[in-house]
C-alpha positions, 0 to 999 in steps of 0.5 A, spaced: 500 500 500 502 506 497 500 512 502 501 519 499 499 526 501 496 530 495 492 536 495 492 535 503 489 528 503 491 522 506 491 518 499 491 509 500 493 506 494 491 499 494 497 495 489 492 489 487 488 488 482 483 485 486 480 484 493 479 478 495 478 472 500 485 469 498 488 476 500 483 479 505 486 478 511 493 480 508 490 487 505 486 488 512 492 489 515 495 493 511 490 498 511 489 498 517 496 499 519 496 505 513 490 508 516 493 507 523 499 510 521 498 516 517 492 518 523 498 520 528 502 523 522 498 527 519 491 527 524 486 532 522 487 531 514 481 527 509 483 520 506 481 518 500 481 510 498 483 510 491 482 503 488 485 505 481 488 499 480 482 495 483 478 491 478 475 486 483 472 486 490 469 479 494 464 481 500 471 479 504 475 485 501 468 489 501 467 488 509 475 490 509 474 497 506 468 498 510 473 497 516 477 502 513 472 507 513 469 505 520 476 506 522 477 513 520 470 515 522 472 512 528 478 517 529 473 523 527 475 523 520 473 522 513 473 518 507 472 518 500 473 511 495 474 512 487 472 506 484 474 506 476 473 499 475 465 499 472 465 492 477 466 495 483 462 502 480 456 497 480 458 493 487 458 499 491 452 502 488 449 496 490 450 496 497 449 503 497 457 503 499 455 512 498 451 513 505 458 511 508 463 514 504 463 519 498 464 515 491 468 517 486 470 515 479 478 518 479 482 521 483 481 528 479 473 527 482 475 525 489 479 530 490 476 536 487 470 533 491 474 532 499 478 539 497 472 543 495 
C-alpha cells in the first residue's frame, strides 16, 4: 500500500488488482496499519481510498474497506473511495457503499470533491 499526501489528503493506494478472500486478511492489515499510521502523522487531514488499480472486490475485501472507513470515522475523520473499475462502480452502488463514504470515479473527482 502506497500512502501519499496530495492536495492535503491522506491518499491509500491499494497495489492489487483485486480484493479478495485469498488476500483479505493480508490487505486488512495493511490498511489498517496505513490508516493507523498516517492518523498520528498527519491527524486532522481527509483520506481518500483510491482503488485505481482495483478491478475486483469479494464481500471479504468489501467488509475490509468498510473497516477502513469505520476506522477513520472512528478517529473523527473522513473518507472518500474512487472506484474506476465499472465492477466495483456497480458493487458499491449496490450496497449503497455512498451513505458511508463519498464515491468517486478518479482521483481528479475525489479530490476536487474532499478539497472543495
Amino acid at each position: 500500500m502506497n500512502i501519499v499526501i496530495q492536495n492535503g489528503v491522506v491518499v491509500l493506494e491499494p497495489q492489487l488488482s483485486q480484493i479478495d478472500a485469498s488476500v483479505a486478511l493480508q490487505f486488512q492489515q495493511t490498511l489498517t496499519a496505513g490508516i493507523t499510521e498516517a492518523l498520528k502523522t498527519y491527524p486532522g487531514k481527509p483520506f481518500l481510498l483510491d482503488l485505481e488499480k482495483v478491478q475486483f472486490i469479494d464481500s471479504s475485501g468489501l467488509g475490509k474497506i468498510l473497516g477502513g472507513i469505520r476506522q477513520v470515522k472512528q478517529s473523527g475523520g473522513s473518507m472518500a473511495v474512487t472506484a474506476q473499475s465499472s465492477a466495483v462502480a456497480t458493487l458499491f452502488k449496490i450496497v449503497r457503499l455512498n451513505q458511508m463514504a463519498p464515491v468517486y470515479t478518479d482521483r481528479r473527482s475525489a479530490l476536487d470533491g474532499i478539497t472543495g
